[in-house]
Steps between C-alpha positions, in 0.01 A plus 500: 500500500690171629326624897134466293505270224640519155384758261289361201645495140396835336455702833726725676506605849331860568620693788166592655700775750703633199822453615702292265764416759204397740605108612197475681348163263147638638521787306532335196239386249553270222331679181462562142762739328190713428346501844868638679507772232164603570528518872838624513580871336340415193210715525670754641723541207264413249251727605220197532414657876460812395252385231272333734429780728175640436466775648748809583705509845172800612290208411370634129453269266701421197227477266449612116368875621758535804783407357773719270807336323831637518735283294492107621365693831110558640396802734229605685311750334302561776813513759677752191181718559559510882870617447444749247240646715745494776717652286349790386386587863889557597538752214 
Protein backbone atom coordinates (compact mmCIF):
# COMPACT_ATOMS: atom_id res chain seq x y z
CA UNK A 1 0.00 0.00 0.00
CA UNK A 2 3.25 2.22 -0.78
CA UNK A 3 0.37 4.51 -3.39
CA UNK A 4 -1.73 5.01 0.23
CA UNK A 5 0.33 4.88 3.18
CA UNK A 6 1.94 2.09 5.04
CA UNK A 7 -0.09 -0.63 6.54
CA UNK A 8 -0.18 -0.61 10.45
CA UNK A 9 1.66 -3.35 12.50
CA UNK A 10 -0.92 -6.19 13.08
CA UNK A 11 -3.21 -5.36 10.00
CA UNK A 12 -3.31 -6.77 6.64
CA UNK A 13 -4.63 -5.40 3.53
CA UNK A 14 -8.31 -6.72 2.57
CA UNK A 15 -9.22 -6.80 -0.98
CA UNK A 16 -12.61 -5.10 -0.78
CA UNK A 17 -13.37 -6.28 -4.75
CA UNK A 18 -12.10 -9.85 -3.97
CA UNK A 19 -9.63 -10.18 -6.37
CA UNK A 20 -6.33 -11.03 -4.84
CA UNK A 21 -4.35 -10.00 -7.91
CA UNK A 22 -6.38 -6.61 -7.83
CA UNK A 23 -3.33 -3.72 -7.81
CA UNK A 24 -5.79 -1.19 -7.54
CA UNK A 25 -4.30 0.30 -3.69
CA UNK A 26 -8.09 1.67 -3.43
CA UNK A 27 -9.37 -1.54 -3.09
CA UNK A 28 -7.47 -2.39 -0.30
CA UNK A 29 -8.19 -2.04 3.41
CA UNK A 30 -5.77 -2.37 6.12
CA UNK A 31 -7.54 -4.81 8.80
CA UNK A 32 -7.50 -7.24 11.53
CA UNK A 33 -6.72 -10.99 10.63
CA UNK A 34 -10.23 -11.58 12.01
CA UNK A 35 -12.08 -8.87 10.16
CA UNK A 36 -10.58 -10.26 6.35
CA UNK A 37 -11.72 -13.75 7.39
CA UNK A 38 -15.02 -12.62 8.22
CA UNK A 39 -15.67 -10.62 5.14
CA UNK A 40 -13.96 -12.79 2.82
CA UNK A 41 -15.39 -16.64 2.31
CA UNK A 42 -15.43 -17.24 5.83
CA UNK A 43 -19.01 -17.36 6.35
CA UNK A 44 -19.64 -18.93 3.45
CA UNK A 45 -17.65 -21.90 4.40
CA UNK A 46 -18.36 -21.85 7.89
CA UNK A 47 -21.87 -21.72 7.54
CA UNK A 48 -22.09 -18.30 9.85
CA UNK A 49 -24.48 -16.74 6.83
CA UNK A 50 -26.56 -19.32 6.70
CA UNK A 51 -27.13 -19.13 10.49
CA UNK A 52 -28.24 -15.63 10.48
CA UNK A 53 -31.00 -15.86 8.07
CA UNK A 54 -34.19 -15.85 9.74
CA UNK A 55 -36.49 -16.67 7.77
CA UNK A 56 -36.77 -19.31 4.70
CA UNK A 57 -35.99 -18.14 0.94
CA UNK A 58 -40.57 -18.13 0.68
CA UNK A 59 -40.10 -15.81 3.53
CA UNK A 60 -41.18 -18.42 6.57
CA UNK A 61 -39.58 -18.07 9.48
CA UNK A 62 -36.98 -20.20 11.06
CA UNK A 63 -38.40 -20.32 14.37
CA UNK A 64 -38.72 -23.19 17.18
CA UNK A 65 -42.33 -24.45 15.56
CA UNK A 66 -41.25 -23.93 11.75
CA UNK A 67 -38.25 -25.34 11.72
CA UNK A 68 -37.15 -29.36 11.27
CA UNK A 69 -33.47 -30.59 11.64
CA UNK A 70 -31.91 -32.80 9.27
CA UNK A 71 -28.36 -33.54 10.44
CA UNK A 72 -26.16 -30.11 10.98
CA UNK A 73 -29.06 -28.86 8.42
CA UNK A 74 -32.62 -26.78 9.16
CA UNK A 75 -35.78 -26.98 6.80
CA UNK A 76 -38.84 -25.45 6.39
CA UNK A 77 -41.50 -27.36 7.74
CA UNK A 78 -43.93 -25.29 6.42
CA UNK A 79 -42.19 -25.12 2.73
CA UNK A 80 -41.86 -29.43 3.28
CA UNK A 81 -45.73 -29.23 3.68
CA UNK A 82 -46.13 -27.23 0.39
CA UNK A 83 -44.00 -29.89 -1.55
CA UNK A 84 -45.50 -32.88 -0.22
CA UNK A 85 -48.80 -31.49 -1.06
CA UNK A 86 -47.49 -30.79 -4.44
CA UNK A 87 -46.41 -34.03 -4.48
CA UNK A 88 -49.15 -36.06 -3.88
CA UNK A 89 -51.28 -33.98 -6.41
CA UNK A 90 -48.94 -35.41 -9.38
CA UNK A 91 -49.67 -39.00 -8.30
Amino acid sequence: MTLVGPIPHGLEPDHLCRVRLCWNPWHLDPVTRLVNVRRGIAPSVSGTSMRAKTHCPQGHPYDEKNTARRGNRRHCRACDRDRARRNRKRQ
